[in-house]
Backbone as JSON Lines, residues from 0, in Angstrom:
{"i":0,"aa":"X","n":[136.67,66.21,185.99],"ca":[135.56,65.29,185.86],"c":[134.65,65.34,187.07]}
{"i":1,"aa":"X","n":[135.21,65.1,188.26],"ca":[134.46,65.48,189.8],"c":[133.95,66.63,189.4]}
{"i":2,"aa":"X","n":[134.22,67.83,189.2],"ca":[133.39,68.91,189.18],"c":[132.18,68.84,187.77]}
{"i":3,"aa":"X","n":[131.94,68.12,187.22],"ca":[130.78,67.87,186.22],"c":[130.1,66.91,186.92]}
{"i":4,"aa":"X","n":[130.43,65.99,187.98],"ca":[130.04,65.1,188.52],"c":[129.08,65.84,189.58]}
{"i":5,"aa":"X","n":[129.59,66.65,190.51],"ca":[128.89,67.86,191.37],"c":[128.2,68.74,190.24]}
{"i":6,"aa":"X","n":[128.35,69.23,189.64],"ca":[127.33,70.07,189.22],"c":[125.95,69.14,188.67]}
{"i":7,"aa":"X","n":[125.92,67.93,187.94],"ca":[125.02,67.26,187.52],"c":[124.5,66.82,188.75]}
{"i":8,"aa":"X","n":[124.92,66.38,189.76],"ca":[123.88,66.16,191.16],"c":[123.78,67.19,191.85]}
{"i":9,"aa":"X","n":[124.31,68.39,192.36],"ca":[123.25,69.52,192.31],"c":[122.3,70.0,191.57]}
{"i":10,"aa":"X","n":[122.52,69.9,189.96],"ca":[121.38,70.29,189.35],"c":[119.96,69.39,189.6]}
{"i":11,"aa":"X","n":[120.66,67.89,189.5],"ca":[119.22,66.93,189.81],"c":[118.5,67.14,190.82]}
{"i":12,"aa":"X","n":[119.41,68.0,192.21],"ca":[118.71,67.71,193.38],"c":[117.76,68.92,193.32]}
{"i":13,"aa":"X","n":[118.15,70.22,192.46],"ca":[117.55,71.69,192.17],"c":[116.33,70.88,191.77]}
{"i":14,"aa":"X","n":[116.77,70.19,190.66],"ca":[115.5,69.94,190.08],"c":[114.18,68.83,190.75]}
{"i":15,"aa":"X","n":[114.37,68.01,191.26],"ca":[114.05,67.18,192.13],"c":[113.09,68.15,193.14]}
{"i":16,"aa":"X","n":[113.76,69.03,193.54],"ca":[113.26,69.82,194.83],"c":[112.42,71.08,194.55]}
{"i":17,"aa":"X","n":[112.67,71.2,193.07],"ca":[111.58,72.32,192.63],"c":[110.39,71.53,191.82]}
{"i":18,"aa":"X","n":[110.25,70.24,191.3],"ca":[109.21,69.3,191.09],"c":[108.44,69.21,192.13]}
{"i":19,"aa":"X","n":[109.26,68.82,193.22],"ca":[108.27,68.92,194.4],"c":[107.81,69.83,194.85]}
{"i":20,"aa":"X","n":[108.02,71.06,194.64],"ca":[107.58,72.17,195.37],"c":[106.69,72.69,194.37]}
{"i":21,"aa":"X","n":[106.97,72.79,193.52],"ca":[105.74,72.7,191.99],"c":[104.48,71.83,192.24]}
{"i":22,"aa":"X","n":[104.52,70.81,192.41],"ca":[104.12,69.76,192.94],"c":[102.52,70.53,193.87]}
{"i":23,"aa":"X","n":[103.59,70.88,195.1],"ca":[103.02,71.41,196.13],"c":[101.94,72.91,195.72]}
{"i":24,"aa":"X","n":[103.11,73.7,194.71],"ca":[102.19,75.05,194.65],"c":[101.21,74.69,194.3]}
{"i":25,"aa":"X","n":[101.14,73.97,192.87],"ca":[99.84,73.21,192.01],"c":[98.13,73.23,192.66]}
{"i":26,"aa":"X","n":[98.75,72.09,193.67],"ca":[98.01,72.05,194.64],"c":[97.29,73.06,195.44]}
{"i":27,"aa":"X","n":[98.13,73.99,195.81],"ca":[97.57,75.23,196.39],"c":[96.94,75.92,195.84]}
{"i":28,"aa":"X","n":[97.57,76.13,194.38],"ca":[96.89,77.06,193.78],"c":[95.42,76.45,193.46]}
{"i":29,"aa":"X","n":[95.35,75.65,192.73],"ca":[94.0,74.71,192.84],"c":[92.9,75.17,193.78]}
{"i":30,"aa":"X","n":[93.44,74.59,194.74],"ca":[92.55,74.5,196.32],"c":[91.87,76.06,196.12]}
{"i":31,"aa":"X","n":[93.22,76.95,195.99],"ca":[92.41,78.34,196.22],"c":[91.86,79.29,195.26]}
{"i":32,"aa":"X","n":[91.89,78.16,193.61],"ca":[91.01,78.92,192.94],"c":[89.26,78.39,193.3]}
{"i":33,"aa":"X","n":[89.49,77.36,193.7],"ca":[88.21,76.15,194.14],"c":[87.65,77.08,195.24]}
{"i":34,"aa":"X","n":[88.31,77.85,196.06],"ca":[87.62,78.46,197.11],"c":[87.05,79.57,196.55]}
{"i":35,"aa":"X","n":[88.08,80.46,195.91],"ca":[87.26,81.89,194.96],"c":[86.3,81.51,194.02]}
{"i":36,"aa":"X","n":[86.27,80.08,193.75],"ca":[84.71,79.82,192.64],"c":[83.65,79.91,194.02]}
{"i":37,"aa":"X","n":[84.08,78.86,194.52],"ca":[82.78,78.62,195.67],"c":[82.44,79.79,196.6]}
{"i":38,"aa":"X","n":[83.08,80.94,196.26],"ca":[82.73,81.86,197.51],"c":[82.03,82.89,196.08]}
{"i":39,"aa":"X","n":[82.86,82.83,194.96],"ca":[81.88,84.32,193.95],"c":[80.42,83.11,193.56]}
{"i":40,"aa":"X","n":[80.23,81.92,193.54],"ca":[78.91,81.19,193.3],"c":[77.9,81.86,194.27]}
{"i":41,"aa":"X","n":[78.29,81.35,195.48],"ca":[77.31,81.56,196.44],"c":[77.53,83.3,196.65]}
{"i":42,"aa":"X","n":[78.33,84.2,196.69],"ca":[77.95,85.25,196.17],"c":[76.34,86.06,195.73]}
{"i":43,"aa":"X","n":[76.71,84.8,194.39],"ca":[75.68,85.0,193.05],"c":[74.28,84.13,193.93]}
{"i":44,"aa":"X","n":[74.18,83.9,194.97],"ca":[73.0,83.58,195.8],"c":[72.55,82.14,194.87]}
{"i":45,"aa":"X","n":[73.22,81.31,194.62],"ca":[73.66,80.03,194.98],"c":[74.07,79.14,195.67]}
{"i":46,"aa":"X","n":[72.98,77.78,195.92],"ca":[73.43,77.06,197.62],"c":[74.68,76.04,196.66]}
{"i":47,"aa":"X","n":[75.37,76.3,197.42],"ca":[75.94,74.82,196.75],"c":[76.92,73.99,198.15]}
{"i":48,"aa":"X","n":[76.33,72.41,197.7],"ca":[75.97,71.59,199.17],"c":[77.53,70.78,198.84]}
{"i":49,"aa":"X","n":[77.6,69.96,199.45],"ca":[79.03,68.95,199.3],"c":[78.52,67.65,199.86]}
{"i":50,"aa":"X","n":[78.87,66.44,198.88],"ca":[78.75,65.29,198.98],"c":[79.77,65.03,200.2]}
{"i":51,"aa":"X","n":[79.75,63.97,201.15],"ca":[81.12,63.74,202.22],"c":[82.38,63.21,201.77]}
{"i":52,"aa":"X","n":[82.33,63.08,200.25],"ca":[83.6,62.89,199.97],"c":[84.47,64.0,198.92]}
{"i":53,"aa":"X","n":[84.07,64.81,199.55],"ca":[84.55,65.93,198.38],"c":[84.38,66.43,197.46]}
{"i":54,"aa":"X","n":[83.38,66.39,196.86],"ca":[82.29,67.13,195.49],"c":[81.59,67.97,196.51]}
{"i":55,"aa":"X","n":[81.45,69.11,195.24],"ca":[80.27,70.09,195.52],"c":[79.24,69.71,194.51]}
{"i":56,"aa":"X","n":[78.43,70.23,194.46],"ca":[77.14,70.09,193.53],"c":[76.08,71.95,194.17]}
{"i":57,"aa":"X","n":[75.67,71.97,193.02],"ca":[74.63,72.97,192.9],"c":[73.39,72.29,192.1]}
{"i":58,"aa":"X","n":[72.43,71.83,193.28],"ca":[70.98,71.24,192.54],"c":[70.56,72.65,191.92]}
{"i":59,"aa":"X","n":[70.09,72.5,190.51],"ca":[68.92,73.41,190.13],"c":[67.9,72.44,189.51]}
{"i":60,"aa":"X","n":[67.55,71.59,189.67],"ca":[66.71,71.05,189.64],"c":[66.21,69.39,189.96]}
{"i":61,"aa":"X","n":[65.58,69.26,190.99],"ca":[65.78,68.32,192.68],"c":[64.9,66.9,191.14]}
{"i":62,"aa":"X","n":[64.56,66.6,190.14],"ca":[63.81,65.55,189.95],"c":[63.38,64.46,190.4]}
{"i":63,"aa":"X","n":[62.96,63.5,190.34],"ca":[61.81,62.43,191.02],"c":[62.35,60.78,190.63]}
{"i":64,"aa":"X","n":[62.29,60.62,191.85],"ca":[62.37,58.72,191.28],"c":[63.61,58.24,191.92]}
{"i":65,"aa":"X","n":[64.13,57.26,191.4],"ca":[65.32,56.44,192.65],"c":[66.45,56.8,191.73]}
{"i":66,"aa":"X","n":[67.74,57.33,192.5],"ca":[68.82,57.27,192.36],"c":[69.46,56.32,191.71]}
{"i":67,"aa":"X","n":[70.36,56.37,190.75],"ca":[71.21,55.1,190.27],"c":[71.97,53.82,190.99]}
{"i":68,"aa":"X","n":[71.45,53.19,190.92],"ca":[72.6,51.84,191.83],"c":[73.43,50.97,190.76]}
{"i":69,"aa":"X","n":[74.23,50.37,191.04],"ca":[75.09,49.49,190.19],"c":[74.0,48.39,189.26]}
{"i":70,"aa":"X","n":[74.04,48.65,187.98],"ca":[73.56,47.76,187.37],"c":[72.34,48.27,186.92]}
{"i":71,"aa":"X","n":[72.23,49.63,187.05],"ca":[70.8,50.42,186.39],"c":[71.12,51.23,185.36]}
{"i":72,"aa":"X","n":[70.57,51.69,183.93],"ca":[70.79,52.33,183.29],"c":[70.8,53.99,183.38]}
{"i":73,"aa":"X","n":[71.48,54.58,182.92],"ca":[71.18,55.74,183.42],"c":[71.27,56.53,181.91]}
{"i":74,"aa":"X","n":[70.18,57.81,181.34],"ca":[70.62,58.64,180.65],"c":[70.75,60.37,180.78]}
{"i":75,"aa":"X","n":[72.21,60.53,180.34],"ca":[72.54,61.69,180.65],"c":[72.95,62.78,179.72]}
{"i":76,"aa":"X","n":[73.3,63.89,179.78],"ca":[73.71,64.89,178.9],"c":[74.47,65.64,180.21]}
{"i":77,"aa":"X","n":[75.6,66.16,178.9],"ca":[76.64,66.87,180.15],"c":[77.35,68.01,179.43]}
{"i":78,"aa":"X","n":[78.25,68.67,180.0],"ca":[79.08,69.18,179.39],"c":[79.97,69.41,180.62]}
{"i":79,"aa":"X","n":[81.6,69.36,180.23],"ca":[82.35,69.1,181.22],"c":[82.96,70.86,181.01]}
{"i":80,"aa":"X","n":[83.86,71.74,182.43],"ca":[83.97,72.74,181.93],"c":[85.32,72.61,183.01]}
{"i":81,"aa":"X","n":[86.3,73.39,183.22],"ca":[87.25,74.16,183.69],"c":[86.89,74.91,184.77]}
{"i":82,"aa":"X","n":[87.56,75.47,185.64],"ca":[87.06,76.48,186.65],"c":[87.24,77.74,185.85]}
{"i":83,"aa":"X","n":[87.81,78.2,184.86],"ca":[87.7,78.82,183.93],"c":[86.71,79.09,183.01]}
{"i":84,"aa":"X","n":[86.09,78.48,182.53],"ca":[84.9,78.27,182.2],"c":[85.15,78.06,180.22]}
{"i":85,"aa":"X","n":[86.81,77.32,180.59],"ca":[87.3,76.3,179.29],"c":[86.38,75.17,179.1]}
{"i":86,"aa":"X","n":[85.6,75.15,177.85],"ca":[85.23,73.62,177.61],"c":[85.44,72.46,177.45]}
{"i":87,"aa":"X","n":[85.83,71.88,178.21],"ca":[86.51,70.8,177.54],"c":[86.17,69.49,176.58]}
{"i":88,"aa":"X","n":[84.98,68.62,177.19],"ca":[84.32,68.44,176.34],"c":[82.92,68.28,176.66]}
{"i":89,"aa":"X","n":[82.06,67.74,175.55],"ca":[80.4,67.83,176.13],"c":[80.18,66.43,175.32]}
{"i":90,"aa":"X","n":[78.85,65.99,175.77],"ca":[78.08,64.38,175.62],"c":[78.03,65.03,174.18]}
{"i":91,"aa":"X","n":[77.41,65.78,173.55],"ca":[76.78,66.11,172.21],"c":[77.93,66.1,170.89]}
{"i":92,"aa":"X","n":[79.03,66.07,171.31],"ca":[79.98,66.05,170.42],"c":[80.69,64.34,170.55]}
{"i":93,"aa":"X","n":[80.64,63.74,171.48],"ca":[80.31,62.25,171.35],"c":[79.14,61.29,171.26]}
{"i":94,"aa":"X","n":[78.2,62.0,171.65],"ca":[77.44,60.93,171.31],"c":[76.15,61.65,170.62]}
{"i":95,"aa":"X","n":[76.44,61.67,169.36],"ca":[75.32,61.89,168.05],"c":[74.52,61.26,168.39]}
{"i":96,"aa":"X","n":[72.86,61.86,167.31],"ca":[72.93,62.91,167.01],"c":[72.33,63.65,168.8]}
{"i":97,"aa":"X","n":[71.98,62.89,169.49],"ca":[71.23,64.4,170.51],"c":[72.12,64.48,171.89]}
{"i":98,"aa":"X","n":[73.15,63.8,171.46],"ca":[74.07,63.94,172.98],"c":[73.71,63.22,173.93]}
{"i":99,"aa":"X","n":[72.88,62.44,174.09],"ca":[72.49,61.58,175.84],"c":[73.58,60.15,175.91]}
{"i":100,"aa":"X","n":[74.0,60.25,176.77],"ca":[74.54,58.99,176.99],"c":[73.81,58.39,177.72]}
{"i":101,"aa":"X","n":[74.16,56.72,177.26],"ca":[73.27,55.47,178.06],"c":[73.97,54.82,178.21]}
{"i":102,"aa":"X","n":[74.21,54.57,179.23],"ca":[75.27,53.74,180.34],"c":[74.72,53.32,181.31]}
{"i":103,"aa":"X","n":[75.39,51.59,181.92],"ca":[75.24,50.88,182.97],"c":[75.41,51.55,183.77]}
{"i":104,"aa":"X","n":[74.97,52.16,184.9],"ca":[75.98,52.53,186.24],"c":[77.36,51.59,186.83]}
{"i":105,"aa":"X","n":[78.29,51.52,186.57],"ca":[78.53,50.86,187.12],"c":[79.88,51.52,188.04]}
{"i":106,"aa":"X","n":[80.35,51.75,188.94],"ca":[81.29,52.25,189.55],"c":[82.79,52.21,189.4]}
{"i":107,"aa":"X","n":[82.92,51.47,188.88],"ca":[84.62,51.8,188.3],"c":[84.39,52.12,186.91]}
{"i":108,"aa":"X","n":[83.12,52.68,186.43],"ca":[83.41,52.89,184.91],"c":[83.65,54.6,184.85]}
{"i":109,"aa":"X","n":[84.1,55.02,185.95],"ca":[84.18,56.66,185.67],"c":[84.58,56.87,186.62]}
{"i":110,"aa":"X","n":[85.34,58.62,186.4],"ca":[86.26,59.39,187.83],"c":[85.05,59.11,188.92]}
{"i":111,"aa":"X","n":[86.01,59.39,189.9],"ca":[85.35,59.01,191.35],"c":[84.15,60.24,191.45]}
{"i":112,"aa":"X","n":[84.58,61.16,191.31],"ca":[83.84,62.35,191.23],"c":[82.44,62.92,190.69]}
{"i":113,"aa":"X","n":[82.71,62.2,189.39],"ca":[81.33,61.82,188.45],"c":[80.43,61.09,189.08]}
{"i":114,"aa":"X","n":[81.37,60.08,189.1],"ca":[80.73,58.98,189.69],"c":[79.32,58.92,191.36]}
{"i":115,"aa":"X","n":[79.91,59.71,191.91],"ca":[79.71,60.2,193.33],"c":[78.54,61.13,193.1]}
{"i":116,"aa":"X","n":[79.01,62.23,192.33],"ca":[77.83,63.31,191.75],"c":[76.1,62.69,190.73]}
{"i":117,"aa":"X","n":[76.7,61.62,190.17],"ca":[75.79,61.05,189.4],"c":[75.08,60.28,190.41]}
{"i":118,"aa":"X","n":[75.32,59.48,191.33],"ca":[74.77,58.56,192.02],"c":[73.71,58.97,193.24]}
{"i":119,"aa":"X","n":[73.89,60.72,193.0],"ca":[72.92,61.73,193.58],"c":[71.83,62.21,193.35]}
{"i":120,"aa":"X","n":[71.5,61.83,191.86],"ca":[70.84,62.54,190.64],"c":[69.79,61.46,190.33]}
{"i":121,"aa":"X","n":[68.18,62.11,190.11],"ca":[67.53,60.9,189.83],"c":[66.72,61.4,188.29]}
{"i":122,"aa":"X","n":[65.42,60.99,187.68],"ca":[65.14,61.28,186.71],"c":[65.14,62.81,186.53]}
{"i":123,"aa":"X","n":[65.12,63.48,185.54],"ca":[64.82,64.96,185.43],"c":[65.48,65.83,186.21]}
{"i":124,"aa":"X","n":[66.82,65.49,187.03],"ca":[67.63,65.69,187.79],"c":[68.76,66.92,187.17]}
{"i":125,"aa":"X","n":[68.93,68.16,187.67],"ca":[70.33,68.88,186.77],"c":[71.23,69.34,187.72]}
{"i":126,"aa":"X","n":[72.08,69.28,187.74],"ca":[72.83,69.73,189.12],"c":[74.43,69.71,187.87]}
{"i":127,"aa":"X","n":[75.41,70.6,188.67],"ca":[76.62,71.02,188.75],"c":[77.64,70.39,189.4]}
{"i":128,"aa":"X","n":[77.88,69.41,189.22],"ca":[79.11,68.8,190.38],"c":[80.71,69.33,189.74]}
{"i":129,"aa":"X","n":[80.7,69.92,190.81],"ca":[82.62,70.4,191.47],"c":[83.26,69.36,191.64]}
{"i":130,"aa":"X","n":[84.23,69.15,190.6],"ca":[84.41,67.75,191.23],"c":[86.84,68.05,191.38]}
{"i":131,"aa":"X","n":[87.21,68.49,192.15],"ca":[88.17,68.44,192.47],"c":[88.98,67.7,192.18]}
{"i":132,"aa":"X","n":[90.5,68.02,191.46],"ca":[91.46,66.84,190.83],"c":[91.71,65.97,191.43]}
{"i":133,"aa":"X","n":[91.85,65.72,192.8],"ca":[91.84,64.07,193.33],"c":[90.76,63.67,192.91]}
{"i":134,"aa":"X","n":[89.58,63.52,193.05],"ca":[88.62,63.27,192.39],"c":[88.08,62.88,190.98]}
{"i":135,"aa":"X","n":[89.09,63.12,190.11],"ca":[89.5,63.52,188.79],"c":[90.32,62.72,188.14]}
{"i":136,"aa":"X","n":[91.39,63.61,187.46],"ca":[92.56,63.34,187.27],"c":[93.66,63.57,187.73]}
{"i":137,"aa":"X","n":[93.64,64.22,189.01],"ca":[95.03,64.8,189.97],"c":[95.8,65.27,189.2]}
{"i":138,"aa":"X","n":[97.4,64.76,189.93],"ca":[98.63,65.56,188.93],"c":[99.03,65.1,188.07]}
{"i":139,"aa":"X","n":[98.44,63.72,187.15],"ca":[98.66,63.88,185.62],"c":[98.01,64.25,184.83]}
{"i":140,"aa":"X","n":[97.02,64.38,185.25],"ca":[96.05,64.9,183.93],"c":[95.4,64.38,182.89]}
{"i":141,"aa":"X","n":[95.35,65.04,181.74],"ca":[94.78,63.96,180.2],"c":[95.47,64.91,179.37]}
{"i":142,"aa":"X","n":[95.3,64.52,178.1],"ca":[95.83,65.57,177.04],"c":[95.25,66.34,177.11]}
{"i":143,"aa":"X","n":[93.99,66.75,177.61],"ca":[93.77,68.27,177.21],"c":[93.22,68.37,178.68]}
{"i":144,"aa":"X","n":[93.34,68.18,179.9],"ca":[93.21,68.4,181.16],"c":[94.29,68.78,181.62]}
{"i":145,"aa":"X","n":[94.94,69.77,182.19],"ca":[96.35,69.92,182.91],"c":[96.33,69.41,184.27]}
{"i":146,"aa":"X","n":[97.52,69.04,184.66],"ca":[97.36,68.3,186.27],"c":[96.54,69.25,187.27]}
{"i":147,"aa":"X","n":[95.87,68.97,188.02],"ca":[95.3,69.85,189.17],"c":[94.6,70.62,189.07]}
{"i":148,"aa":"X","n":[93.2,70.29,187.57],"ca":[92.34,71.16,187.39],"c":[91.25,70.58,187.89]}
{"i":149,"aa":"X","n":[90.44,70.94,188.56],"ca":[89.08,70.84,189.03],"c":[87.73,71.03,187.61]}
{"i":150,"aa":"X","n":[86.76,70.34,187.75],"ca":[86.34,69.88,186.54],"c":[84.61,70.4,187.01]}
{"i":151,"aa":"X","n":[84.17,71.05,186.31],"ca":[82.54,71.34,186.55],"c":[81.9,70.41,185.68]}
{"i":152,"aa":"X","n":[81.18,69.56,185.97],"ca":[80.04,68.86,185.21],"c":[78.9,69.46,185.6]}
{"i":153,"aa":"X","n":[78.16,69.92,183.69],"ca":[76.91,70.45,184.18],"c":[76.25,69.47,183.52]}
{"i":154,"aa":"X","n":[75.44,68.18,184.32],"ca":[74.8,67.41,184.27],"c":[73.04,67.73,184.07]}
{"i":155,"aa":"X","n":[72.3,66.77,183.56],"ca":[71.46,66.47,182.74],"c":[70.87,65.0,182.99]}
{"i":156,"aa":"X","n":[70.38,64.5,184.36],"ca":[69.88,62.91,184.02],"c":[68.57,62.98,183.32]}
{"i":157,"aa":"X","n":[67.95,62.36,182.08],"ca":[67.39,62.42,181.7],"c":[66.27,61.06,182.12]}
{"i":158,"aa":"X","n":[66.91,59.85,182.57],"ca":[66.12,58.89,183.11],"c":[67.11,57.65,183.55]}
{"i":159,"aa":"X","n":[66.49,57.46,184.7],"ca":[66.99,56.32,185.49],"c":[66.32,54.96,185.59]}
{"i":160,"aa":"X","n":[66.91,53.77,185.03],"ca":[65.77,52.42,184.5],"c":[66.49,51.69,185.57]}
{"i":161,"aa":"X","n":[65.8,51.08,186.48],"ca":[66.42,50.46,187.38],"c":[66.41,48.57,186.31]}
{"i":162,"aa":"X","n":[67.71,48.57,187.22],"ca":[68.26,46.94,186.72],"c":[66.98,45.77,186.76]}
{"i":163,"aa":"X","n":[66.36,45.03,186.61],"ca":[65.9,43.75,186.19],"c":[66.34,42.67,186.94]}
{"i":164,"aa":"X","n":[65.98,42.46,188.16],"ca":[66.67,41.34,188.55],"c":[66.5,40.13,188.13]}
């Protein structure tokens, strides 16, 4: 019986200790597919700048007018992608028929990442935000996100209505 007793807590601790180290590769590997995007982009003679909290973004197109603040409407079109260049999903397949979403700004209503990248963006605004799985969804993921994927939003603000005081 002791010896089923030892083998079931060595196996837990195998397992335990290769979660974590899984854990760990995840991570790495991540980080350093995030570096081979950002180094074949700019390659391709693309600037791409970084917010101070960890997003990248690639402006291609700088538009006019005030940035979003809490409590302003904002409309957007997106499509979310993989560092792969897996789709995952896009505004146009939720929100019929022309895809723009219209949303409050409001800051806990979305990943930090979005969130951060959007609050950059003013009318007529298109930019690319990199937005890294802490940023994201980290190491759980979603159903169709795997833990520790980094997420491209290719954004679309279409107009920014400031709040009404």
């Amino acid at each position: 019986m002791n010896k089923y007793i030892t083998i079931a807590i060595i196996l837990s601790i195998t397992a335990i200790l290769y979660s974590c180290k899984h854990d760990d590769r995840d991570v790495d590997q991540e980080m350093a597919e995030l570096k081979e995007f950002i180094l074949k982009k700019e390659a391709e003679g693309l600037n791409i700048d970084t917010a101070g909290t960890g997003i990248f973004y690639i402006l291609k197109n700088e538009g006019a007018g005030p940035t979003p603040q809490q409590g302003d409407t904002c409309f957007i079109e997106y499509q979310c992608y993989s560092l792969n260049d897996r789709l995952i999903e896009q505004s146009l397949d939720i929100y019929p028929p022309n895809g723009i979403w219209k949303f409050i700004f409001a800051p806990d209503d979305m990943i930090q990442g979005l969130r951060t990248g959007i609050n950059l963006m003013n009318a007529e605004c298109e930019m690319d935000i990199i937005i890294p799985s802490n940023l994201a969804f980290g190491k759980a993921g979603t159903a169709n996100i795997p833990p520790y994927t980094t997420l491209i939003y290719v954004v679309k603000m279409y107009d920014v209505r400031v709040r009404n005081n």
